[in-house]
MIROFI-62486 format. One record per residue (C-alpha): residue in one letter; x, y negated, z negated. Coordinates in steps of 0.02 Angstrom, whole numbers, padded with zeros to 5 digits, always signed. Layout:
<rs>
AXYZ;...
</rs>
This chain:
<rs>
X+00164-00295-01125;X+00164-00483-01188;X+00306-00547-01070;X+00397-00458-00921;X+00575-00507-00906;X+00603-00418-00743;X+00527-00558-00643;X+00567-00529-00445;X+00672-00658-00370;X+00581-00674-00213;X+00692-00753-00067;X+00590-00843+00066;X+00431-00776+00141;X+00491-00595+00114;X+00336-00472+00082;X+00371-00352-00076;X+00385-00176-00051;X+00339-00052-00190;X+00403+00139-00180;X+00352+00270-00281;X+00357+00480-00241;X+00328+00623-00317;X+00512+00718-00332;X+00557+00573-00460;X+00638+00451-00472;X+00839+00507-00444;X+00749+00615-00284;X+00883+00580-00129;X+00716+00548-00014;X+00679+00393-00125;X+00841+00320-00141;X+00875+00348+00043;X+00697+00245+00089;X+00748+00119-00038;X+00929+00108-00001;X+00864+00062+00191;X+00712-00040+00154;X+00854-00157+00049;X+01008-00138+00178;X+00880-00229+00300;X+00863-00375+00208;X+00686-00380+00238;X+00589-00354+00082;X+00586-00392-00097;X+00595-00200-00150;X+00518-00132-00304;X+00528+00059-00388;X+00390+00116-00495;X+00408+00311-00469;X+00402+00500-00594;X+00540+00514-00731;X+00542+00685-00683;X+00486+00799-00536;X+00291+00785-00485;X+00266+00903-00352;X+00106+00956-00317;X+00002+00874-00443;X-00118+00784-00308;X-00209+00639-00392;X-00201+00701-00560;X-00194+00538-00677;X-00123+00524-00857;X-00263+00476-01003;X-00125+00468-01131;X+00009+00333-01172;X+00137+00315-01031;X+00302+00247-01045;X+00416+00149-00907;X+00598+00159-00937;X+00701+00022-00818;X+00814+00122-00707;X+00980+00045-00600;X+00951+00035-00406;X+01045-00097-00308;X+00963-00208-00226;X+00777-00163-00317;X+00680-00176-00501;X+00644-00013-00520;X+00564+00100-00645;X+00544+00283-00719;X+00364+00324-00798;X+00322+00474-00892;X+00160+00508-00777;X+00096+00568-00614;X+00135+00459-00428;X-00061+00423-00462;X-00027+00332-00632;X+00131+00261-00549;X+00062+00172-00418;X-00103+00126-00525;X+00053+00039-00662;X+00134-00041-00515;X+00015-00123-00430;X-00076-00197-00587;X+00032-00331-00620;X+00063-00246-00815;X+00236-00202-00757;X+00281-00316-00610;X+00236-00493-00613;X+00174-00470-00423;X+00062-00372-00329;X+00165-00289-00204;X+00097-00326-00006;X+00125-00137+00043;X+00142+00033-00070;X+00275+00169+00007;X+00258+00332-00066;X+00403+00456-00042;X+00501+00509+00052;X+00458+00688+00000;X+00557+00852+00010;X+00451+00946+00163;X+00305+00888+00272;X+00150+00855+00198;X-00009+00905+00339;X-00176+01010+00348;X-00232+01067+00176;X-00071+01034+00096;X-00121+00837+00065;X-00258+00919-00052;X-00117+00958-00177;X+00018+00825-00107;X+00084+00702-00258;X+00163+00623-00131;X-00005+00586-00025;X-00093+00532-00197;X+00030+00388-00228;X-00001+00314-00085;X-00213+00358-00086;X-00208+00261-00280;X-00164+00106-00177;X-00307+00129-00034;X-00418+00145-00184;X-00365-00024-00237;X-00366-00105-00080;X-00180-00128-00040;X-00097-00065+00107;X+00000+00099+00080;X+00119+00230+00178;X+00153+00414+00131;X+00319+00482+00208;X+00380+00659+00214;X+00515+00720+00273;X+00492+00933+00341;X+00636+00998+00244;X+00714+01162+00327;X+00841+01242+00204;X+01011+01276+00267;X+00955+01153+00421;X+00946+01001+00329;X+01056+00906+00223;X+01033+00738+00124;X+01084+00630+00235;X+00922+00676+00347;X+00836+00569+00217;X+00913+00416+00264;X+00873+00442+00483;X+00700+00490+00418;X+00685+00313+00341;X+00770+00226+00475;X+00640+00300+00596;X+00498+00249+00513;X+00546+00070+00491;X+00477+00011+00651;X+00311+00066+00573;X+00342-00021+00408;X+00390-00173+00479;X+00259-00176+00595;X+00126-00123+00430;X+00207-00292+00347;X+00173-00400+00526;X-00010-00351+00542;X-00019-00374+00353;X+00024-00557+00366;X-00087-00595+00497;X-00228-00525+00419;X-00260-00396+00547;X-00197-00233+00454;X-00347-00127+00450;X-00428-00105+00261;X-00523+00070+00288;X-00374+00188+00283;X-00204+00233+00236;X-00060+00327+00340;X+00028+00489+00298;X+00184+00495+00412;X+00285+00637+00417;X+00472+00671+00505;X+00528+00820+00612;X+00679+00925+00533;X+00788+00860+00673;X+00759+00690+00662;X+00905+00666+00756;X+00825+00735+00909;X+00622+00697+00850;X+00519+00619+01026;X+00450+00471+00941;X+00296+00449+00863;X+00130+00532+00890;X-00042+00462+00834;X-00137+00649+00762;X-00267+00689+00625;X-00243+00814+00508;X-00287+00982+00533;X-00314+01151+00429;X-00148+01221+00408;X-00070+01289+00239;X+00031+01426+00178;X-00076+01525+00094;X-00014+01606-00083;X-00041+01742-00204;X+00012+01813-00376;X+00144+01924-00430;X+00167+01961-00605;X+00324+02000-00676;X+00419+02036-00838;X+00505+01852-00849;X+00511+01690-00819;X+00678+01704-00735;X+00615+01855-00630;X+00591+01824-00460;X+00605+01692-00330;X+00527+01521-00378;X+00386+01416-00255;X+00482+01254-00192;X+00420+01085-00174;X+00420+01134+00014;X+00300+01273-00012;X+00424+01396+00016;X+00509+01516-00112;X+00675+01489-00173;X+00813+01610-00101;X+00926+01635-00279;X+00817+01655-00429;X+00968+01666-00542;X+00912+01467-00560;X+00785+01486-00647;X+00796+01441-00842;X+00806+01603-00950;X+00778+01496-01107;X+00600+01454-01036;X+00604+01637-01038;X+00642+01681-01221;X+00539+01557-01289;X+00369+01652-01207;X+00268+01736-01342;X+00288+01917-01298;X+00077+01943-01288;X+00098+01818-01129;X+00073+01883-00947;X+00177+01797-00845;X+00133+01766-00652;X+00241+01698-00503;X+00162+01613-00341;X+00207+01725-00195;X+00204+01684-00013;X+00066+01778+00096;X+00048+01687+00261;X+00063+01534+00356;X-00113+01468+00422;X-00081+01380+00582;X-00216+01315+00721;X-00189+01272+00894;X-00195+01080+00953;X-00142+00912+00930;X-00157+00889+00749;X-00016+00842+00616;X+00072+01008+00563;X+00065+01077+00761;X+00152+00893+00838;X+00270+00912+00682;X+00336+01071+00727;X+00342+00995+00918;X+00462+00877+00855;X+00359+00716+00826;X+00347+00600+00694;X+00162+00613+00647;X+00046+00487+00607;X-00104+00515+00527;X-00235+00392+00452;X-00326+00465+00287;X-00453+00425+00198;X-00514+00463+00024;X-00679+00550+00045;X-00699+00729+00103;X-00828+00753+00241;X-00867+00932+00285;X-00889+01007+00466;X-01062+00913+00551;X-01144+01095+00556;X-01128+01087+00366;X-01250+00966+00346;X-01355+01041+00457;X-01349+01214+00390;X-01405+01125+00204;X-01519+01021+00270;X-01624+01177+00291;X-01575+01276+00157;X-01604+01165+00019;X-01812+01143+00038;X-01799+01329+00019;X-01701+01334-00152;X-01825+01197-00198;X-01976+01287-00165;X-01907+01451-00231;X-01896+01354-00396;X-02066+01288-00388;X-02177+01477-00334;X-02050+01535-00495;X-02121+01434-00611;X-02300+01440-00552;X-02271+01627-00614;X-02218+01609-00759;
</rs>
């Protein structure tokens, strides 16, 4: 891009805001976070987000041409790409899109919680790890979507709630005292209404655990939601997806087979006690301490297997 004529107008010493998510960009959690973040007058508010939904494709980045179609939403400069949150963020923060460098990176807020072994596949989680990896300041924010509980407009409380923490993020920013070694995943009680504040927690091991079912069609069956559960009328699902599958093609739905929970004050169990969660992450994976430990031993052994092999050979 030789020139970008969607210069921000910044307005005083306001620090710029960038969201992006994984449901896309016309997602009701995103436009609720950025309708609030621009009601308070506070920030300089930009969108770089999916054309299209995301969900579940954890850090997975694009290697082909992406495009970034400008999108209308008051108040920010805002726009759609044709790739993962990953390559969203990566595109927003690099100053080929947005003149700027935006002082914090806000990724969601997503359609159901995202804690335990569910960041592994979380889109949402990944936009917001891109930015660690770059060395800006980011946020993921989920919301824990209960269907037939909640209702749009839950977005919007979820936001408000965690602008305390944004606006704090932005203070400690400014003064140079925001810590540089980790990122937060945040994530709202379904009755935010009613939630009992917030609750420092690290993430734990819990998951819903899933199978495979195969079956005749692709418009057989219930569907796996964004929220990791399964969708409750499968008369939704697109039968033209179905008629254009070769007929030598097995077909195989996800399937629902249990809900691993643990005991304790990690993220998923204070998120079902009705607190919103805060979590620092990082981006490498360190296994239990015994691992090591374990390894440490058993590795000489595979070493000198190799070695009284080849001596008898």
């Amino acid at each position: 891009m030789e020139s970008n004529t969607n210069s921000i107008t910044c307005s005083g010493d306001r620090p710029t805001v960038m969201v992006t998510n994984d449901d896309g960009i016309d997602a009701p959690g995103l436009r609720a976070l950025v309708s609030v973040l621009v009601s308070s007058n506070r920030f300089n508010v930009l969108v770089c987000a999916p054309d299209s939904e995301k969900s579940a494709v954890s850090h997975g980045a694009t290697l082909r041409t992406v495009s970034a179609k400008p999108v209308e939403i008051s108040g920010a400069t805002a726009f759609a790409v044709s790739g993962t949150p990953a390559d969203c963020t990566s595109l927003g923060i690099s100053k080929a899109l947005f003149l700027s460098v935006p002082d914090l990176v806000i990724s969601g807020i997503n359609m159901g919680s995202n804690c335990g072994y569910h960041i592994v596949y979380s889109g949402t989680v990944a936009g917001a790890r891109e930015a660690f990896l770059h060395g800006l300041p980011s946020v993921s924010l989920s919301y824990d979507w209960a269907g037939g509980r909640s209702n749009v407009d839950d977005f919007t409380l979820a936001a408000e709630a965690c602008l305390p923490i944004i606006i704090s993020i932005l203070s400690e920013i400014k003064r140079n005292t925001y810590p540089q070694h980790c990122f937060l995943n945040i994530d709202v009680p379904t009755d935010v209404r009613s939630h009992k504040g917030y609750r420092m927690t690290s993430q734990g091991k819990s998951m819903v655990k899933t199978g495979w079912r195969q079956v005749g069609s692709d418009a057989q069956g219930a569907r796996m939601l964004p929220t990791m559960t399964m969708e409750s009328n499968s008369s939704s699902s697109n039968e033209s997806d179905a008629l254009s599958t070769p007929n030598n093609h097995l077909l195989f739905n996800r399937k629902v087979i249990e809900l691993q929970m643990e005991d304790g004050g990690t993220d998923y169990c204070s998120l079902q006690e009705g607190y919103i969660t805060v979590t620092p992450l990082g981006a490498l994976s360190h296994p239990e301490v015994n691992s090591h430990v374990y390894f440490n031993e058993w590795l000489p052994g595979v070493i000198e297997h190799l070695s009284s092999t080849a001596l008898r050979r």
